[in-house]
C-alpha positions as CSV (number, residue, x, y, z in Angstrom):
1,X,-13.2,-7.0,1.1
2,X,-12.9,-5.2,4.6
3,X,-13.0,-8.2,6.9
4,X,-11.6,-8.3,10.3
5,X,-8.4,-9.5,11.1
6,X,-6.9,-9.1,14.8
7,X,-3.9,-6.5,14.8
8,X,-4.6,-5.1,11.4
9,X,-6.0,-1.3,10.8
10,X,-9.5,-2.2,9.0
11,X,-8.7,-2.9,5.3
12,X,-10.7,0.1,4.0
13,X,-7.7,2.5,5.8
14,X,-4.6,1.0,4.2
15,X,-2.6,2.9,2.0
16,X,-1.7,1.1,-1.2
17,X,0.5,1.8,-4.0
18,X,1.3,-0.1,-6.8
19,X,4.9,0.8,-8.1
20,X,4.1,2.0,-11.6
21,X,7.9,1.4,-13.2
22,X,7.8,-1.9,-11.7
23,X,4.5,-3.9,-12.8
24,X,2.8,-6.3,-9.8
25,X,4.5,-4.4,-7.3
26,X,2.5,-3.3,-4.3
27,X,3.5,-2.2,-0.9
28,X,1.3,-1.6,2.0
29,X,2.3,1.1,4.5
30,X,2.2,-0.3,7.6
31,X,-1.0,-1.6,8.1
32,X,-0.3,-3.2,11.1
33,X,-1.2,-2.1,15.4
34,X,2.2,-1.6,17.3
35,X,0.7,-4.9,19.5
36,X,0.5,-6.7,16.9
37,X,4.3,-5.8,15.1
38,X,5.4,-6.7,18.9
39,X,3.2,-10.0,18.3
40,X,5.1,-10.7,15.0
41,X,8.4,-9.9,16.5
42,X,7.9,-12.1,19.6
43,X,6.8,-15.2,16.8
44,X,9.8,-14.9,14.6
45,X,12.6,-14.6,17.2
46,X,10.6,-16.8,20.1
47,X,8.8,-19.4,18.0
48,X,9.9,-19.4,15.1
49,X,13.8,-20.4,15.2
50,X,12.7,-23.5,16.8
51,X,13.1,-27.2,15.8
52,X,11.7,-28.6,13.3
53,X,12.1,-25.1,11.7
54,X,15.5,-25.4,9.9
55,X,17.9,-22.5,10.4
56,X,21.1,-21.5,9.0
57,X,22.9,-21.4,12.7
58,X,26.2,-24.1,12.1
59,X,27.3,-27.0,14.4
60,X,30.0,-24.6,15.7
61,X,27.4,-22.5,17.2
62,X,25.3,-25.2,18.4
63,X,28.3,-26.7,20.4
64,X,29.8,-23.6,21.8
65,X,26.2,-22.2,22.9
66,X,24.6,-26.0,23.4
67,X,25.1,-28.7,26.0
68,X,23.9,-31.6,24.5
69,X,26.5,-34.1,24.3
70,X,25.4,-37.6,22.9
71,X,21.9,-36.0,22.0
72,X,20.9,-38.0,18.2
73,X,20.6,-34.4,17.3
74,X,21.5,-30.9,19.0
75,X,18.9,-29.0,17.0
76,X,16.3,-30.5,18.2
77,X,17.7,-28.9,22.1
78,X,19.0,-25.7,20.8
79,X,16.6,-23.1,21.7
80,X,18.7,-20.0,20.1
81,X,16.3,-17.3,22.0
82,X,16.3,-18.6,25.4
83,X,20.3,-19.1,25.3
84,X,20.9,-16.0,24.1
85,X,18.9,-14.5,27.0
86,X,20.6,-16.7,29.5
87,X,24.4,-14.9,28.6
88,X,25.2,-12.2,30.5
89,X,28.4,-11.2,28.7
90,X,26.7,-8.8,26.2
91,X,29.1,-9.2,23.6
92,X,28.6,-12.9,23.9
93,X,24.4,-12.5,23.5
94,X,25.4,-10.2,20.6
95,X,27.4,-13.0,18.6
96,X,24.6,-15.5,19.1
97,X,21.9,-12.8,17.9
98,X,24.0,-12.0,15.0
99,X,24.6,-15.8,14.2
100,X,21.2,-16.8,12.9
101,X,20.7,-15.3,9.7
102,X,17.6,-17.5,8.2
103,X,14.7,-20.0,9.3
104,X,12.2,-21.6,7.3
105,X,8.8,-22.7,7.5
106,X,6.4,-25.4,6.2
107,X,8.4,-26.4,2.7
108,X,12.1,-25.9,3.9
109,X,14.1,-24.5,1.2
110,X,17.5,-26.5,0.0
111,X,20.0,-23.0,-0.1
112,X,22.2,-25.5,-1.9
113,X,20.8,-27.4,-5.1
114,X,17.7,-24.2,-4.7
115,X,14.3,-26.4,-4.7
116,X,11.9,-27.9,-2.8
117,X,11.8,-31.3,-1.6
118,X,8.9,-33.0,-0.2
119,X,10.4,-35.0,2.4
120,X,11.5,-31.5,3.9
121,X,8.4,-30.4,4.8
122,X,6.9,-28.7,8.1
123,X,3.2,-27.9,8.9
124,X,3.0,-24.2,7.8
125,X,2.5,-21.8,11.2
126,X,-1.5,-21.3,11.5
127,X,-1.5,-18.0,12.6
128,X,0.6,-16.9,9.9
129,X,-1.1,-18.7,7.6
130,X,-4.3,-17.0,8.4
131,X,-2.4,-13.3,8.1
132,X,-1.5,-14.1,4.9
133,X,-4.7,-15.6,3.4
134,X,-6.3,-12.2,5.0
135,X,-4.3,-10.0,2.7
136,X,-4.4,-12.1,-0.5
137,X,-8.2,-12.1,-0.1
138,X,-8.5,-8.6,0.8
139,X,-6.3,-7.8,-2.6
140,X,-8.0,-10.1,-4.3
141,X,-5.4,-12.9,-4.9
142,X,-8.3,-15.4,-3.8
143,X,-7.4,-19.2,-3.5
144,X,-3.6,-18.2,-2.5
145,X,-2.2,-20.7,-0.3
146,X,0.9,-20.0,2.1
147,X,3.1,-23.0,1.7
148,X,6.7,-21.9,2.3
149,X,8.2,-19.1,4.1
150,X,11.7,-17.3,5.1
151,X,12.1,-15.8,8.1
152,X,15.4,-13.2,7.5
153,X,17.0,-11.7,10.2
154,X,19.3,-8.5,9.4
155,X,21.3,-7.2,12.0
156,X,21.8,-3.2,11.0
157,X,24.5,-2.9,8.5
158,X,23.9,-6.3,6.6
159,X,22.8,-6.9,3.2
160,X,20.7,-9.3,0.3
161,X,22.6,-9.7,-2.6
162,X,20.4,-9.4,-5.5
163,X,18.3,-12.6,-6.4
164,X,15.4,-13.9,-7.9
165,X,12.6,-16.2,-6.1
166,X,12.3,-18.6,-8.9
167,X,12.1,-22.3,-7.5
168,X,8.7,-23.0,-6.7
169,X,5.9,-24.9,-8.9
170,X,3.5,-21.8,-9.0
171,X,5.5,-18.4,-10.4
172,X,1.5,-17.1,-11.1
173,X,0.8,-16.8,-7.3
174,X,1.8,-13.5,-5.2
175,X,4.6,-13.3,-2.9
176,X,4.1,-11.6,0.4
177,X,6.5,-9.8,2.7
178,X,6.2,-8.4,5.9
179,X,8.5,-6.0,7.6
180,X,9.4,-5.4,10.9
181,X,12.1,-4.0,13.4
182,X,15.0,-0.9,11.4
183,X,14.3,0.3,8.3
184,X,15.6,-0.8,5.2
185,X,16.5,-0.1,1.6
186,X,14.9,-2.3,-1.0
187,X,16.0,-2.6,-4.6
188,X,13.7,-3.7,-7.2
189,X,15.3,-4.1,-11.0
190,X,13.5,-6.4,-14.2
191,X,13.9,-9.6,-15.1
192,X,18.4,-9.5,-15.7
193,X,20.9,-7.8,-13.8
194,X,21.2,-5.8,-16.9
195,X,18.2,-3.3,-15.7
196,X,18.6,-0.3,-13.3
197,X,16.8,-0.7,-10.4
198,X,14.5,1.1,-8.4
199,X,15.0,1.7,-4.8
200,X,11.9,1.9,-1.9
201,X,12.7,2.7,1.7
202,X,10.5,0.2,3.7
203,X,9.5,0.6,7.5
204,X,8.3,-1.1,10.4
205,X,5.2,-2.9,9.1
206,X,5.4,-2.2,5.5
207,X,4.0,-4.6,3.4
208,X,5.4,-5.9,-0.2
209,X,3.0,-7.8,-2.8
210,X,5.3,-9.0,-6.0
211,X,2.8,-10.2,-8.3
212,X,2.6,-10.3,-12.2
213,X,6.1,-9.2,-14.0
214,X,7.5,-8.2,-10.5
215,X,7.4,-11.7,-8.9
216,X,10.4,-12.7,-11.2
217,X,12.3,-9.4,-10.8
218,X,15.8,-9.4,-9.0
219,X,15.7,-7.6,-5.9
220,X,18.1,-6.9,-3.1
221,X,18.5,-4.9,0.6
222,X,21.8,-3.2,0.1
223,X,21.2,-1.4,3.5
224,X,19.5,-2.1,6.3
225,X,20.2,1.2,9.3
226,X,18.9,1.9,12.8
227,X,16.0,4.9,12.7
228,X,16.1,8.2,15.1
229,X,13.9,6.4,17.4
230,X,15.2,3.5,19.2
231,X,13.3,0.0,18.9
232,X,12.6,0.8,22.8
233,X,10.9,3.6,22.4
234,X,8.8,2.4,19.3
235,X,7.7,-0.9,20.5
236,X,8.1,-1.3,24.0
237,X,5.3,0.6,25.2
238,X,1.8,1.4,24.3
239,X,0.7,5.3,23.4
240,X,-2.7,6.7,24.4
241,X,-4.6,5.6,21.6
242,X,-3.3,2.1,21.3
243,X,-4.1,1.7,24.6
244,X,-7.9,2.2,23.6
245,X,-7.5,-1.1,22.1
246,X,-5.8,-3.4,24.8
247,X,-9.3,-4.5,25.1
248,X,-9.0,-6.7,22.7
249,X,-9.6,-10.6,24.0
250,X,-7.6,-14.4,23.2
251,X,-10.7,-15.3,21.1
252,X,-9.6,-12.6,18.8
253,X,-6.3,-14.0,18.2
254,X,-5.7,-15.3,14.7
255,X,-5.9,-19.1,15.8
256,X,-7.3,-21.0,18.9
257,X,-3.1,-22.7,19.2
258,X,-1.5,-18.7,19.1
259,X,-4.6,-17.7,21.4
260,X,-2.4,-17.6,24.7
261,X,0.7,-15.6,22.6
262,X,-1.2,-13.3,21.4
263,X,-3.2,-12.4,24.6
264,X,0.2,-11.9,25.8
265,X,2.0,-10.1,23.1
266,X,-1.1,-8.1,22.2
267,X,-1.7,-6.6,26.0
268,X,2.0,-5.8,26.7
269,X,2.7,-8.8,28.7
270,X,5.1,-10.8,26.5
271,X,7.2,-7.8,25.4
272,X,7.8,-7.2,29.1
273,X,8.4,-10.9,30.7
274,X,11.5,-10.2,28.3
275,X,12.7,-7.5,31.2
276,X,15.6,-9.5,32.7
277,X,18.6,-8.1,34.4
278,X,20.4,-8.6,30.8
279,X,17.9,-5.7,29.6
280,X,14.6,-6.3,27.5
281,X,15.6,-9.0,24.8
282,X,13.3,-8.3,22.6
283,X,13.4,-4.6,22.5
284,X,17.2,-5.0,22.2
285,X,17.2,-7.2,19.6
286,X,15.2,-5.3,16.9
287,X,16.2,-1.7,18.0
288,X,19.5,-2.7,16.2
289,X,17.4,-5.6,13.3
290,X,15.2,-6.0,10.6
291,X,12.9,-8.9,10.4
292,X,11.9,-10.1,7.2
293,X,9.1,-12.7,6.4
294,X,8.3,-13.7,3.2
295,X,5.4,-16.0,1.8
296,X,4.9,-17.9,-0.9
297,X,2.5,-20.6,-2.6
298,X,5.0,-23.5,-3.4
299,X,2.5,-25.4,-5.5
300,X,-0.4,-25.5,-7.9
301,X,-3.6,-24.8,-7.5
302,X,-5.4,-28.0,-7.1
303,X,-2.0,-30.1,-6.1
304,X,-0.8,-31.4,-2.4
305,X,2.4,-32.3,-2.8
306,X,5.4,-32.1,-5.5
C-alpha cells in the first residue's frame, strides 16, 4: 500500500527491517520530512501536555510555576510550554522542561494500579490518529485502532528502566513508536529479565513496530545522548531540497482541526514564532531531548469500551 500521507517519504522508499533475533520487531528508518518531525515536535511539547491530557508534572510544580489560587483545579490553567517560555532565568526554564516526564492521550494510563479505566478516557488526537492508521495499513496491520498513547520526554542523560506493555485488552494488535529530537539506545530482551538483550541505536524519526512475540518483550532506553549536530542546526531550518516541498498546502494536513498547525509547522512558520529573546524554545528544547510517542490499540476488535 503506497498511499499518501502528508510529511511522510512515499511508502515504496522506506527502509524496513525486521529484527531477526527478536521476532515482530520492525523499525522504520526515518521515514519522516524534517517539516513534518518539526510538526510532531511542535504537537507533543505545544499541544499535547495540555489539559485534559494527564501529565506526570506534581502540585509542587504547578504552584511554584502557576498562579491559580482558588482555581477548582490548576491543571486545567497550567500551560507547561508557554510558562516555560515566559522565564527568563534559563536555569529556571530548564527545571520546568526537565519536570515533565510523561503525558497521555485518549485512554489515560493509571502508573499506579497499571490499567485502564474507562472513566479516564480522552478523545484520541485526530491527526495522530490518522499517522498511525497510515502505517498499520501500509504494513498491513489492517483494522488497527489507536486508542491510548504515551508521550515520553527524555531530557539527554535519562533513562527507561526495563518494562513490559502488558495492560491493555488486545496483546494481538501492534504497538507503534515514533522517535524524535537526540538519539537514543534501545534495549530489546524476551519475554523475562532472564534473557540478554539486544541493543538498536534509534534516530530522529525512526520508527519501532513490536508485533508478534516482541510486543510482550521487556525493553528499556538505558541512554539517551546529544548527536554531533545540534537540534538547531537539524531542525530549525530547511535545506535546498526540502525546500522543494514547502509547497505543500493546509488541505494536505492530516486533519481539517490540525489544518492551521500544520500549515505553520510544515512551512517553517511555527518553528520560528518560537524565536523570542529567551532563544528558539523549541529548537532548545529537543537539541538536548528525545521525544517518545507510543501507540497502542487498548481494546478488541469489535468492542467500544472496557
Amino acid at each position: 500500500r503506497d498511499a499518501h500521507h502528508p510529511g511522510l517519504i512515499p511508502a515504496k522508499e522506506w527502509k524496513i527491517y525486521e529484527i531477526l533475533d527478536r521476532p515482530g520487531l520492525i523499525l522504520i528508518a526515518n521515514p519522516f520530512t524534517k517539516p513534518a518531525q518539526r510538526y510532531w515536535m511542535t504537537r507533543c511539547l505545544l499541544d499535547y501536555p495540555k489539559y485534559p491530557n494527564r501529565t506526570n508534572l506534581p502540585e509542587t510544580i504547578i504552584d511554584q510555576f502557576g498562579a491559580y489560587s482558588g482555581a477548582d483545579d490548576p491543571r486545567e490553567h497550567f500551560n507547561w510550554w508557554s510558562i516555560a517560555q515566559s522565564i527568563e532565568d534559563p536555569q529556571q526554564r530548564t527545571k520546568l522542561w526537565k519536570a515533565l516526564r510523561w503525558t497521555t492521550l485518549g485512554y489515560h494510563y493509571d502508573w499506579t494500579n497499571k490499567i485502564y479505566d474507562e472513566a479516564a478516557r480522552n478523545d484520541f488526537p485526530a491527526d495522530l490518529g490518522e499517522l498511525c492508521r497510515h502505517f498499520a495499513e501500509t504494513l498491513g496491520f489492517h483494522g488497527f485502532q489507536p486508542e491510548a498513547a504515551i508521550v515520553n520526554y527524555y531530557p539527554t542523560g535519562s533513562t527507561l528502566a526495563g518494562h513490559t506493555d502488558h495492560s491493555e485488552k488486545n496483546l494481538e494488535a501492534p504497538l507503534f513508536s515514533f522517535s524524535f529530537g537526540q538519539p537514543a539506545v534501545f534495549l530489546i530482551g524476551g519475554p523475562t529479565r532472564d534473557e540478554k538483550p539486544d541493543a538498536l541505536l534509534l534516530r530522529s524519526g525512526d520508527v519501532i513496530v513490536m508485533t508478534r512475540a516482541s510486543r510482550l518483550c521487556y525493553h528499556a532506553v538505558p541512554k539517551v545522548f546529544p548527536c554531533a549536530e545540534s537540534g538547531r542546526q537539524r531542525w530549525a531550518e530547511p535545506d535546498a531540497e526540502e525546500s522543494e516541498t514547502l509547497a505543500t498546502t493546509a488541505e494536505e494536513a492530516p486533519t481539517a482541526y490540525a489544518a492551521d498547525v500544520w500549515d505553520d509547522s510544515h512551512r517553517n512558520r511555527g518553528w520560528q514564532q518560537q524565536s523570542t529573546s529567551n532563544g528558539n524554545g523549541f529548537a532548545d528544547y529537543i537539541s538536548n531531548s528525545r521525544i517518545n510517542i507510543n501507540i497502542r490499540q487498548v481494546l478488541n476488535e469489535g468492542e467500544n469500551h472496557l
